[in-house]
N, C-alpha and C positions, 0 to 999 in steps of 0.2 A: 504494500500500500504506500502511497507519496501523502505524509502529513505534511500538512501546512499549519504551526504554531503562532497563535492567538500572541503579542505582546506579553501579556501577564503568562502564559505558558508557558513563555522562554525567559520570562525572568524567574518565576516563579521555579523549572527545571533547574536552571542555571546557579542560583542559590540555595538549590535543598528544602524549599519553602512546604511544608505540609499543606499548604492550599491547593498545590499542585494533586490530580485526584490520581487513587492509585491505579483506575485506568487508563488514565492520561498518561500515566510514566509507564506505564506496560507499555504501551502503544509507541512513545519515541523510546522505550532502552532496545523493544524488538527490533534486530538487529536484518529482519529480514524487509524492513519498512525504510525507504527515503523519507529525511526528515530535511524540511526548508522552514527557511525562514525570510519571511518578506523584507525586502528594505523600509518601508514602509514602519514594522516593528524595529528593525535598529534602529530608527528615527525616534520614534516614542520614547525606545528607553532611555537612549541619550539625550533627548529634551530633557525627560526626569531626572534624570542624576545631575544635568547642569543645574534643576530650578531646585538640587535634593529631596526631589520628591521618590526615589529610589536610590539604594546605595547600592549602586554596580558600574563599575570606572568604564569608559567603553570600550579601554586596550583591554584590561580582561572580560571583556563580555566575546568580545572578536575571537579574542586567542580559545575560550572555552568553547566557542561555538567551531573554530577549525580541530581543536585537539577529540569533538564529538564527532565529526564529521557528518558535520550541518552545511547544506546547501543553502546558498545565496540563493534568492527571488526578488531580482530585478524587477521595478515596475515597465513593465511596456505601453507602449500605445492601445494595443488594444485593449488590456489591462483597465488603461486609463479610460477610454469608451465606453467600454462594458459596464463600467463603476458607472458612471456619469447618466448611462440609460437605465441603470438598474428599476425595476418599478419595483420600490421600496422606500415607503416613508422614513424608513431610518436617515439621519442623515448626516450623522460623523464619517468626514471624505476617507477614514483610515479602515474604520471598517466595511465601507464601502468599497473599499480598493482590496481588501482582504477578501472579500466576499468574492469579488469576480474575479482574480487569483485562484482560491478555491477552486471552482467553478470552468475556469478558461483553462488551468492545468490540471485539473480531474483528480482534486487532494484532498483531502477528509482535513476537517477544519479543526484542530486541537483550540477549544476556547470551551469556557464556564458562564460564556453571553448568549443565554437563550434569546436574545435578539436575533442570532443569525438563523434561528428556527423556522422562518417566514421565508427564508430564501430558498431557491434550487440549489445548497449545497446541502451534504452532507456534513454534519458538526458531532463530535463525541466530545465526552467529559466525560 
């Protein structure tokens, strides 16, 4: 399977956070699963850590996320459109861009936001 992790799923992975659910961490430690991660979410995280809204530096978030062998997810253009046309009153652009990520790359969405529940993607926790 190709997850695609939720911002708080790769912080919360990435620190050992028991918030993270112990399905969620089955699903990225299986080893037979691609696991990504949006640019999108390293934006997040390092916005938070600069305003200290999260304590995780973003040279080790990078180094933690290449030493798990976590894939990068580039935003693309169509990425970008697909968000943009989504018919979904949600309307935070991040998880809208995650949404059709999910979705335009065929990745089972790792998030604890029953908001994404209303989409055509598939979402576990």
């Amino acid at each position: 399977m190709r997850l695609l992790l939720d911002s708080h799923a790769v912080y919360w992975w990435m620190t050992g956070n028991p918030k993270l659910s112990a399905p969620a961490r089955e699903l990225i430690l299986n080893s037979t699963n691609t696991v990504l991660v949006s640019a999108a979410s390293i934006y997040e995280i390092e916005y938070k850590a600069r305003r200290r809204r999260v304590d995780l530096p973003p040279q080790e978030l990078r180094a933690a996320l290449r030493r798990n062998a976590v894939e990068e997810l580039a935003i693309t253009y169509d990425h970008a459109e697909y968000a943009a046309h989504l018919r979904w009153a949600h309307r935070d652009p991040w998880d809208r861009l995650l949404a059709a990520q999910a979705f335009l790359e065929h990745c089972i969405l790792v998030s604890v936001d029953r908001v994404f529940d209303v989409t055509p993607i598939d979402r576990r926790w």
